[in-house]
N, C-alpha and C positions, 0 to 999 in steps of 0.2 A: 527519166531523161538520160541521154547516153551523153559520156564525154567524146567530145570529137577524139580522130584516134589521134593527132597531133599531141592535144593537152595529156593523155594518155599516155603518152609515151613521155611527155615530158616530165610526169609526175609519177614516172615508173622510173624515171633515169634520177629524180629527185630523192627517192628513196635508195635506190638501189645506192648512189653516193653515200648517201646518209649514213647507212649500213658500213661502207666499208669507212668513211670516217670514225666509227664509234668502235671498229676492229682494229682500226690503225693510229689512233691518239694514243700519243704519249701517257702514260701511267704517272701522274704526283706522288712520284716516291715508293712507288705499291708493296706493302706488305715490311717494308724497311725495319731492321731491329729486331723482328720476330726471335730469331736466333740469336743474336747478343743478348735480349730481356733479362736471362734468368741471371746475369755475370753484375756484380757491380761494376768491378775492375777486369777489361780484358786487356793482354799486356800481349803487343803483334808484334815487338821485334825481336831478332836473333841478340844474345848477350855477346856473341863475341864482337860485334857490328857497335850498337848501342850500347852497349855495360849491362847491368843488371835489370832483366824485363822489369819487374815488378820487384819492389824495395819498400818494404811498408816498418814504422818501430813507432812503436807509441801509441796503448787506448785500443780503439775498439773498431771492427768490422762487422756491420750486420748487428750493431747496434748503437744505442745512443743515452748514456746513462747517467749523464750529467745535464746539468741546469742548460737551459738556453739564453745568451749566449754561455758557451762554457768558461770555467776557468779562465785565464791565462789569454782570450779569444777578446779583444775590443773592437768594438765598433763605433766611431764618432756618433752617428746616430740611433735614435733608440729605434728600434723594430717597428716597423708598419704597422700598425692597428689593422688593415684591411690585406694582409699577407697571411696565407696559409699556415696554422701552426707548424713548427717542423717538428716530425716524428720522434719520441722518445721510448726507452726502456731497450726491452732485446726484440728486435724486429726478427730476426733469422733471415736476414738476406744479404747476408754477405761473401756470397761465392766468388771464387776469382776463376780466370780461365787464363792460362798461358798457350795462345794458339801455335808461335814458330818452335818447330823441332830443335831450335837452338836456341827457345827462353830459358830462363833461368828467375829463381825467387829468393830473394832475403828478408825475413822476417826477425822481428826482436820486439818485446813486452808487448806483444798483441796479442788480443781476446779475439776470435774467429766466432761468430755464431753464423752459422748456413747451412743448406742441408746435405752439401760435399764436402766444402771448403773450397782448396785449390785444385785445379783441372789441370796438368799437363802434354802437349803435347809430346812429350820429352818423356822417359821412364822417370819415375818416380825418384831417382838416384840421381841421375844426369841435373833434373830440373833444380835440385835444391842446392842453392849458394851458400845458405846459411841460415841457421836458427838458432833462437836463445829465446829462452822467459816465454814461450807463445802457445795458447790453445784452443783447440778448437770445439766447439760444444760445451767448454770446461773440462775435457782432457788433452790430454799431451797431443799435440803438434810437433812433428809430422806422424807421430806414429796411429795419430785418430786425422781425418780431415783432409790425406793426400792421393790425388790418384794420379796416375801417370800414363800415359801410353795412348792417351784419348783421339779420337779422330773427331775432328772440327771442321770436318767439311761445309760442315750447313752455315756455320758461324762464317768462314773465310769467304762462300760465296755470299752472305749476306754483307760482308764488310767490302766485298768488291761489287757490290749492287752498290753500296752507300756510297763510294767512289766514284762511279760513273755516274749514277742518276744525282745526287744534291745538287754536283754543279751546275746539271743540264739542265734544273727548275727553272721557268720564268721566276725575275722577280715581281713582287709585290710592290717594295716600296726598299727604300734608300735611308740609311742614317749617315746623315753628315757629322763627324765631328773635328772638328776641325783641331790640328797639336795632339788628336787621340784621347783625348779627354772626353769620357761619358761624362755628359752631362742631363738625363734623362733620371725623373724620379721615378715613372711610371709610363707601364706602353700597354693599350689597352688592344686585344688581339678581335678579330670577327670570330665568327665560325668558322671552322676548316681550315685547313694550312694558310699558314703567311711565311712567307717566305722574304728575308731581309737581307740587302748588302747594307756592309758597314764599309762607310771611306772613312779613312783618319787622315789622307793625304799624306800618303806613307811613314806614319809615325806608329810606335804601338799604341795598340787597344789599349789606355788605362782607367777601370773605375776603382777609385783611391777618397774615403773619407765619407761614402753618401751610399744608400741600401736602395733599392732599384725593386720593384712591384710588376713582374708580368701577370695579368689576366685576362681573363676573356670566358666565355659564355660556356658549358660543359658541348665537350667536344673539340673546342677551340686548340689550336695548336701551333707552334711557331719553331722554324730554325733559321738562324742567325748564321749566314758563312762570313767567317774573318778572314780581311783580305789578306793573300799571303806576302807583304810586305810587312803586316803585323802581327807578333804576340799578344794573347789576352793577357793582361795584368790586374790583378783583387788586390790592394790591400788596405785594410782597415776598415770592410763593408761588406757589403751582404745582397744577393739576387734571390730572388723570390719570387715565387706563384704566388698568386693573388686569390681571394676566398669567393670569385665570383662564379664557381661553377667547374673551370680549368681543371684538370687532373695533375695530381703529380706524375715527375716524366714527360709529360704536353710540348718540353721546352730545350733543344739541342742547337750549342755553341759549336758549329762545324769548323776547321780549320784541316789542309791539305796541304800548308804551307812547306815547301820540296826542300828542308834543311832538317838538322839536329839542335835548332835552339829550342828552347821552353816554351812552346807554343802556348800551355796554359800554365800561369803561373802565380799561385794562388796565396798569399801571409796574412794572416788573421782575417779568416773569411767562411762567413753563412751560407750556404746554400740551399734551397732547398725545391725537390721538384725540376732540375734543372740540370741538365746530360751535360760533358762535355766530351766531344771528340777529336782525337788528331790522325789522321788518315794518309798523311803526305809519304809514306814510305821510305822514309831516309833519316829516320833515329830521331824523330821529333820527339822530345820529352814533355808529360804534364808534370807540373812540381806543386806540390799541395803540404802546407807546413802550417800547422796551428788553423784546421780548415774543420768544420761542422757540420753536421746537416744531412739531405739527403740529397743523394745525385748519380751518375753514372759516368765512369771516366774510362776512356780507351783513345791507347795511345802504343807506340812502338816503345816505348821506356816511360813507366809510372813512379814517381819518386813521392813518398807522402811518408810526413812524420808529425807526430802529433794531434791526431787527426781520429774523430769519432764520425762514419759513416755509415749510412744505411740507403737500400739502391731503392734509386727513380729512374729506371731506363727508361729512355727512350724506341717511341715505336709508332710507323705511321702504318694505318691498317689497310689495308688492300680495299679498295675502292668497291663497292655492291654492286648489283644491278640496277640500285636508284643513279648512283653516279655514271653506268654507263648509257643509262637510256636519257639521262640530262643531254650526253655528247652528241647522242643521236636525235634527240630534239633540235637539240641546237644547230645540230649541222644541215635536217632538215629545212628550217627557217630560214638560215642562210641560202642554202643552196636554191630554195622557192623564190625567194626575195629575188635573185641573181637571174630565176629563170622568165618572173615576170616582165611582162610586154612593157617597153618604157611609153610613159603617156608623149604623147605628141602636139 
């Protein structure tokens, strides 16, 4: 039986839609972080601009060699029974990357284990502000562990994808908190991205005194953009991936906020499995003092003291050809639905 050539064409013009629907939809973030992964800490502003890109003194990068929680680190409450252990001993991922031709680095009693250390855009000389008491691999720093003169092109356009495309993501869903007060123990994620605005009704972000459980099924993945009327605020707590499957890394605290306050700013606090980024290009600082765990922080000025890390980048992976032929199903159905005869 032959289709009339009406229905034919209509269902030639259904596909053909279709097709360029699944050519022309927006990407969820495609391939994001690729190029940042391998950095714990990347440090994107110029020193004379910002101060010192990256300022690290105290303990250990790229690894984790103390008890959890450590030393000197309180939490009011005790750790989640159903929260991802966080990473102990010498991980070896603790590399840094200073991308502007005008960063600069000061180091003091840190242990460096990674398998560069710190990356400069900047020669080797220019980039170094200062060191004391610091090694890398267990030799001398900067004389093992420093390179200089690097080209981070892939990184710089990766962190200007991150820029345009996070904000452009639909949302998913809304966290109201009202005074900026987290009050959430636990946020349980679907499959595949979720994507969350946080209102605080312009106060800052603060979780202070309670440890926080993000999970969700393997695969599962979540970034939280802070509105830029606020700073994230830790202290005396702890954020967490959860043991249900979720990867560490899975979980990026976005912030674009267009000033030089502390956009993340972190005092006796756990982390683990969970990125934070500040992106705003105007000397936005993350400050991390008496902080644990595993994470990923880049920011135009990093300021951390006290502090035993090991990296969880963040990274969303470029969409298959299961994901694109979903868009083209879907667009299909739609577009069929649209072109069927309305009953009368």
């Amino acid at each position: 039986m032959q289709l009339p050539v009406s229905r034919f064409l209509r269902g030639a013009a259904v596909l053909a839609c279709a097709v360029a629907a699944a050519s022309l939809a927006p990407q969820r973030a495609a391939a994001l972080g690729a190029a940042t992964a391998p950095y714990l800490l990347v440090g994107t502003g110029d020193a004379d601009v910002a101060g010192t890109t990256v300022a690290v003194s105290n303990f250990e990068l790229g690894a984790n060699v103390a008890a959890v929680p450590m030393p000197g680190l309180t939490l009011v409450e005790p750790i989640p029974l159903d929260a991802l252990p966080v990473p102990t001993g010498v991980t070896g991922d603790g590399d840094v990357a200073i991308v502007d031709p005008g960063g600069r680095f000061d180091v003091a009693n840190l242990a460096i284990e990674g398998a560069f250390g710190f990356a400069c855009a900047a020669s080797a000389a220019a980039c170094n502000d200062g060191v004391s008491d610091t090694t890398f691999d267990g030799l001398p720093f900067p004389a093992n562990g420093l390179t200089g003169g690097v080209a981070f092109g892939a990184v710089l356009a990766d962190l200007a994808a991150a820029r345009s495309q996070i904000p452009a993501l639909p949302r998913d869903a809304l966290l109201s908190f009202p005074g900026g007060e987290w009050d959430l123990a636990r946020i349980d994620l679907g499959p595949g991205l979720t994507v969350f605005d946080i209102d605080t009704g312009g106060d800052d972000l603060l979780l202070a005194n309670r440890n926080v459980v993000i999970d969700g099924p393997p695969g599962a993945q979540a970034i939280f953009r802070v509105p830029d009327a606020a700073n994230f605020l830790i202290s005396q707590a702890a954020i967490l991936v959860g043991d249900g499957g979720i990867a560490p890394g899975s979980v990026l605290f976005y912030s674009d906020r267009p000033d030089n306050a502390a956009h993340f700013n972190f005092s006796s606090a756990l982390v683990n499995g969970v990125a934070f980024w500040s992106l705003g290009q105007s000397g936005g600082e993350a400050s991390f003092d008496n902080v644990q765990g595993c994470t990923q922080v880049i920011g135009d000025k990093l300021n951390l003291s006290d502090v035993r890390l090991t990296r969880c980048a963040f990274a969303v992976p470029e969409p298959g050809a299961g994901a694109l032929a979903a868009v083209a199903l879907g667009a299909v159905a739609l577009l069929a639905a649209r072109a069927r005869p309305h009953a009368r």
